[in-house]
ZAGU-501109 format. One line per field, with one value per residue (C-alpha): residue number from 1; residue in one letter; x, y, z. Coordinates in steps of 0.25 Angstrom, whole numbers, padded with zeros to 4 digits. Each point is the difference from the previous one (the first is absolute). Layout:
N
i (NUM|...) .
aa (a|...) .
x (X|...) .
y (Y|...) .
z (Z|...) .
***
This chain:
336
i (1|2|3|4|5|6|7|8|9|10|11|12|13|14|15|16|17|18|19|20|21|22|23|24|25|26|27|28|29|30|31|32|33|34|35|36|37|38|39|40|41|42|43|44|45|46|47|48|49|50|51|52|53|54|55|56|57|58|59|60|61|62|63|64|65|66|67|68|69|70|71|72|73|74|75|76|77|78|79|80|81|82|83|84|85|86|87|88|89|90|91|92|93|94|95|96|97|98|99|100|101|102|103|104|105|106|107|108|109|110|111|112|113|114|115|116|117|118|119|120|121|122|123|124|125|126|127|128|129|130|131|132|133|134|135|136|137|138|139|140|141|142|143|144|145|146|147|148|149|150|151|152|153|154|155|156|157|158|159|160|161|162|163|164|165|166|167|168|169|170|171|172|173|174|175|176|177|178|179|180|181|182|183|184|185|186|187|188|189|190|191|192|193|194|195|196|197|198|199|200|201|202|203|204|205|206|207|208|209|210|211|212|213|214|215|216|217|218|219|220|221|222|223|224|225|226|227|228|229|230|231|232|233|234|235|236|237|238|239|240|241|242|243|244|245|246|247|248|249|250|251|252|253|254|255|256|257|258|259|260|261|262|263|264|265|266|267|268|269|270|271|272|273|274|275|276|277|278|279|280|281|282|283|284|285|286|287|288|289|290|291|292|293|294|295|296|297|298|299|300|301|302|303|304|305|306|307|308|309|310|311|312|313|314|315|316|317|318|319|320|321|322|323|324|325|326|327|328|329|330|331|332|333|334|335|336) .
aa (x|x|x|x|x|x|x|x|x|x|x|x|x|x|x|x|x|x|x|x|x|x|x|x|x|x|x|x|x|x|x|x|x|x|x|x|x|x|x|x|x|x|x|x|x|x|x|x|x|x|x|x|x|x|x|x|x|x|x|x|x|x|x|x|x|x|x|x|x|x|x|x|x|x|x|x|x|x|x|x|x|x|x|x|x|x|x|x|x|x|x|x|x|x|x|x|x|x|x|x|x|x|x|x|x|x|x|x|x|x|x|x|x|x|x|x|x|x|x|x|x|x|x|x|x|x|x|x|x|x|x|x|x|x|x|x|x|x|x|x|x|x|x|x|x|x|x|x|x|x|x|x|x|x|x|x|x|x|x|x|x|x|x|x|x|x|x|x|x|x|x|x|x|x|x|x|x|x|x|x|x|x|x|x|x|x|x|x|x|x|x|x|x|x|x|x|x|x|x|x|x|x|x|x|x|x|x|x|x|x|x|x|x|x|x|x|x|x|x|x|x|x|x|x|x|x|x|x|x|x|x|x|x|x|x|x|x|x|x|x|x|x|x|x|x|x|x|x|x|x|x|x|x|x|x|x|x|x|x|x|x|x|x|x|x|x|x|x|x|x|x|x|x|x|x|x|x|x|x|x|x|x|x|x|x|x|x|x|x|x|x|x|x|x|x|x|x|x|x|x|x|x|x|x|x|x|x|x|x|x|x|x|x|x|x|x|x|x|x|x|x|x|x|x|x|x|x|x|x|x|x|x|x|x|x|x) .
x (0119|0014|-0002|0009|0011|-0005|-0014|-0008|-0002|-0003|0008|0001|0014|-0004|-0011|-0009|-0004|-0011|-0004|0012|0009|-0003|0009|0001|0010|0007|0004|0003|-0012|0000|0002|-0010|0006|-0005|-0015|-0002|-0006|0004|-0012|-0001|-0008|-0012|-0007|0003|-0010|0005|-0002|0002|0009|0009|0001|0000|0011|0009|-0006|0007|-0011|0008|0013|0012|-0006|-0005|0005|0010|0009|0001|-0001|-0015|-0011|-0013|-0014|-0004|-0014|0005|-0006|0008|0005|0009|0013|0010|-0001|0009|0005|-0011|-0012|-0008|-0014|0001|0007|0005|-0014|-0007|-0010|0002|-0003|0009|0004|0016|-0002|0011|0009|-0008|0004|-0014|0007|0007|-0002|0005|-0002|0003|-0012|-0001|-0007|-0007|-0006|-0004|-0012|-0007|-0007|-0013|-0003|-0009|0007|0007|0014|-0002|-0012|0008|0012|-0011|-0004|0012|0002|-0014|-0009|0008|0000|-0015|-0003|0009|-0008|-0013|0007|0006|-0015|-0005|-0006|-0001|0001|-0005|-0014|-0004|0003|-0013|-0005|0011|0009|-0002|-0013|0003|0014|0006|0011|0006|0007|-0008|0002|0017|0009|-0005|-0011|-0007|0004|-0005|-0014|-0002|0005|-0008|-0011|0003|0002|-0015|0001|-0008|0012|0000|0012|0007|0006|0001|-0013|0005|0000|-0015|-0004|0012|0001|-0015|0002|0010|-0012|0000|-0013|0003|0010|0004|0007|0012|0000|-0016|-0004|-0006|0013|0008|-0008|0001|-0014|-0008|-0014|-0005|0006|0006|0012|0012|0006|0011|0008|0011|0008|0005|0000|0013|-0002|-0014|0002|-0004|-0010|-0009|0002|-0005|-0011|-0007|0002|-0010|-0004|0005|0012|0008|0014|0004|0012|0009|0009|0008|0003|0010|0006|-0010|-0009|0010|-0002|-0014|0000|0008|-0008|-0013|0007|0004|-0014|-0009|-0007|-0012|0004|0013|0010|0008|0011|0003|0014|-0003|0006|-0002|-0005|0001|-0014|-0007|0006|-0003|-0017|0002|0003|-0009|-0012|0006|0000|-0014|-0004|-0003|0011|0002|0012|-0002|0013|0000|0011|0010|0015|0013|0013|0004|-0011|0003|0002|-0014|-0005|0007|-0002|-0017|0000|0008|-0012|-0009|-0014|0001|-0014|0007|0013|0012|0007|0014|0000|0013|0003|-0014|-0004|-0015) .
y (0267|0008|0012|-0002|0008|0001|0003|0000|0016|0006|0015|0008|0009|0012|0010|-0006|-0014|-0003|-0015|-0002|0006|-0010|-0009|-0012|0000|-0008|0010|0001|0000|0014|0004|0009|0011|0008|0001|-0010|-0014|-0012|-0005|-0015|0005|-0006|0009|0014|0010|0007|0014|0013|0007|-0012|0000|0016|0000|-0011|0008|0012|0011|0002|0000|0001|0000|-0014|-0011|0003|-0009|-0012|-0012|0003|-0009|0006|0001|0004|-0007|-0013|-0011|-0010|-0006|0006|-0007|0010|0013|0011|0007|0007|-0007|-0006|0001|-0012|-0014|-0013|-0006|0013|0001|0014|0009|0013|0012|0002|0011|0005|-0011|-0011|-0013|-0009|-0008|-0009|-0011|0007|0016|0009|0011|0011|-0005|0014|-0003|-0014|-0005|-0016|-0008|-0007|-0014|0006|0008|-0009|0004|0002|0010|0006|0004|0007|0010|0009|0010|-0002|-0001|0011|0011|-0004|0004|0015|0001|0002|0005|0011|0003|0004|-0016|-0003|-0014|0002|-0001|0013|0004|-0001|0011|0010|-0006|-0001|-0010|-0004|-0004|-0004|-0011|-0001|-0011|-0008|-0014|0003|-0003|0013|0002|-0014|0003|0015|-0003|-0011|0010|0013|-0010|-0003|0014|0001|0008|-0001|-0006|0002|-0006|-0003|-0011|-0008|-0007|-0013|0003|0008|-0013|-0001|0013|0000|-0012|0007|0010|0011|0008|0003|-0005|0007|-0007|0011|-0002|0006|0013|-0001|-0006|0010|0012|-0006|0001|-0011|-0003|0008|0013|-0001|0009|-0003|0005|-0008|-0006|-0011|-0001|-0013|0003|0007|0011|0005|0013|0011|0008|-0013|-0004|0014|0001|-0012|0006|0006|0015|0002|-0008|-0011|-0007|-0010|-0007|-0006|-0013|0002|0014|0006|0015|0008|-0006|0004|0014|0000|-0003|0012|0010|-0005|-0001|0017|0004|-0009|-0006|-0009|-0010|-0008|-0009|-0006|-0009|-0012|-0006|-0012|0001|-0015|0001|-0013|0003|0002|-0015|-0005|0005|-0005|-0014|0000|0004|-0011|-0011|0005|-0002|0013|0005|-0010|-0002|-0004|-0007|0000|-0009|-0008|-0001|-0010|0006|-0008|0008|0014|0007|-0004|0005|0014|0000|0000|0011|0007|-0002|0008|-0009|-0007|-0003|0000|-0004|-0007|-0009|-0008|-0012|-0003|-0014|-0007|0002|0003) .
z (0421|-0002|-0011|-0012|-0005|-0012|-0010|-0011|-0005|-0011|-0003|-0010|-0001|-0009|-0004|-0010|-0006|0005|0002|-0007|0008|0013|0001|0010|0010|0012|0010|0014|0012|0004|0016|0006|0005|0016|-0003|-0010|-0002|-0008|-0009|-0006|-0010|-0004|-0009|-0009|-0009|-0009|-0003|-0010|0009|-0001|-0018|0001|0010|-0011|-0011|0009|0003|0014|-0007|0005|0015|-0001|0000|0009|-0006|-0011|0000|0005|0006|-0002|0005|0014|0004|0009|0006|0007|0014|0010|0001|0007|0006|-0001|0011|0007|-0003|0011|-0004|-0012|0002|-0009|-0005|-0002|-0013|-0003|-0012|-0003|-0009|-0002|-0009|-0007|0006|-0008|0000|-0001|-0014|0008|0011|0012|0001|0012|0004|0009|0013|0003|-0015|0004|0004|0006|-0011|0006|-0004|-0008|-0009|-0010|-0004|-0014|0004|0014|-0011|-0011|0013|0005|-0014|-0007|0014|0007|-0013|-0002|0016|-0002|-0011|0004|0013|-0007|-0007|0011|0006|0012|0008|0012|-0002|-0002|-0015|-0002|0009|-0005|-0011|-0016|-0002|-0015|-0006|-0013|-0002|-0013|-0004|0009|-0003|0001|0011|0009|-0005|0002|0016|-0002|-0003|0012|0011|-0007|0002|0014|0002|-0004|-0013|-0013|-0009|-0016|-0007|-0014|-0006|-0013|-0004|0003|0015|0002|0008|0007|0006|0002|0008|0009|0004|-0010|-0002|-0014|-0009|-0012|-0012|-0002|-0016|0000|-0002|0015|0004|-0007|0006|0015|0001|0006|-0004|0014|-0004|0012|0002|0009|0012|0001|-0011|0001|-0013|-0005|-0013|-0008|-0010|0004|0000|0011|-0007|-0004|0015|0005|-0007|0006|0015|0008|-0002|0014|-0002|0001|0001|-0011|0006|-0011|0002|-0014|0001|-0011|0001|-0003|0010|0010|-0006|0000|0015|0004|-0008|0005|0015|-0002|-0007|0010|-0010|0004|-0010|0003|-0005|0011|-0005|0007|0005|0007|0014|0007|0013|0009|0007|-0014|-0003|0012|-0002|-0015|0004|0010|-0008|-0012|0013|0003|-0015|0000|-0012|-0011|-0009|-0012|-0007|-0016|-0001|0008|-0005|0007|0002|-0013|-0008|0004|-0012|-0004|0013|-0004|-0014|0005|0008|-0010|-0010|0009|0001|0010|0010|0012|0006|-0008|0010|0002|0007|0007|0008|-0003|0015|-0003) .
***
């Protein structure tokens, strides 16, 4: 079947708005340029970078330019190639990440190829699109804390880990894969998700709002030496202070200015105790051992809430709000 000209979108042209500031649009299907693929998309998640980058927390370097198309996790099929590509043809399932190109609120979006990876059968769409930002930053995370997934984290690598904000978008992939690195895993959440989160594997769930929770301290007194940081506004010294004696690296996926400064002193003093901000670089081999372990049914996603194109706004307007268990996803085209 011919591509059209033309397609549903949804933009918004300024800084600011919110939901509100999505608008519904008929645009022209854009043209993958050398080293990009056409996607029919099936499926998009939404997530915070895509609100804070409208809000404008990487203003005035992005968007590039308005009108802007947002969000970057993409599940769809292949239906051209830009120049260049050979390793994907018309028909492929894929998932990708165009980040900062965006592009997901619509029904055709173009991706970079070296960013886009098969979808197995057994990877749905609406689950393939939740992995490529929330999987990935979950697997530097605990990368960048010092785990190991090659087997032997256990003989040389940190043995028990925190996840805060465990039942979010990150952090509900953070504990699966700390577990599946082995490690003893205490997580927080709110109260109405301790079962859930226990259900993902977590030895120890802590209900953030308690004293316990509050503290970072699980019921074994275990402390941790590894740390992946889902949460925004816990501050460094509360995050320190549950570290092992001989250290420790918390490494934080909502990272503000002063965490960036804390890293750099601790960096020029040696301290034993770190915070390592984290700035999601995609890497197409970690997507490709993510889906595989999600078509082996070894990493769940867990989607909070579904949304069509048509109800975009409401799909935005919930990730603004912050408590969402999961992934919030767009469904394009009504493939799946």
């Amino acid at each position: 079947m011919a591509t059209p000209r033309t397609m549903k979108a949804v933009q918004y042209d300024k800084y600011g708005g919110g939901a509100e500031g999505l608008k519904h649009v008929e645009v022209p299907v854009p043209s993958p340029k050398k080293g990009e693929v056409l996607l029919k998309m099936e499926a998009a998640s939404i997530n915070p970078i895509d609100w804070k980058i409208q809000k404008g927390m990487l203003r005035p370097f992005l968007p590039g330019k308005f009108p802007f198309t947002p969000v970057g996790d993409l599940a769809g099929e292949v239906v051209e190639l830009g120049s260049g590509v050979t390793n994907f043809k018309p028909g492929d399932k894929v998932i990708s990440i165009s980040f900062p190109g965006g592009g997901g609120l619509a029904e055709y979006a173009v991706a970079p190829a070296s960013l886009t990876v098969a979808r197995p059968p057994e990877v749905s769409a609406v689950d393939g699109a939740c992995l490529p930002a929330a999987a990935s930053s979950a697997l530097q995370l605990l990368k960048l804390a010092g785990v190991s997934f090659d087997g032997t984290s256990g003989a040389t690598g940190p043995k028990n880990a925190l996840v805060t904000a465990a039942s979010g978008g990150v952090g509900h992939y953070a504990v699966q894969l700390a577990k599946l690195a082995g490690l003893h895993v205490t997580a927080t959440c709110g109260a109405r998700n301790v079962d859930f989160v226990r259900g993902l594997g977590a030895d120890e769930v802590l209900d953030y709002r308690t004293p316990e929770g509050a503290a970072l301290r699980g019921p074994s007194g275990r402390r941790y030496d590894a740390v992946a940081n889902c949460a925004a506004g816990v501050p460094w010294p509360a995050l320190k202070a549950v570290l092992a004696d001989e250290g420790g690296t918390v490494a934080d996926v909502t990272p503000g200015v002063s965490a960036a400064l804390t890293s750099i002193l601790q960096k020029a003093t040696f301290a034993k105790k770190r915070l390592a901000p984290l700035m999601l670089a995609p890497r197409r081999e970690e997507m490709e051992w993510l889906v595989g372990l999600a078509g082996q049914g070894k990493l769940r996603t867990v989607v909070d809430s579904r949304f069509p194109l048509s109800r975009a706004q409401e799909a935005w307007a919930k990730s603004v709000e912050g408590h969402a268990t999961g992934k919030i996803v767009v469904e394009i085209g009504g493939t799946e």
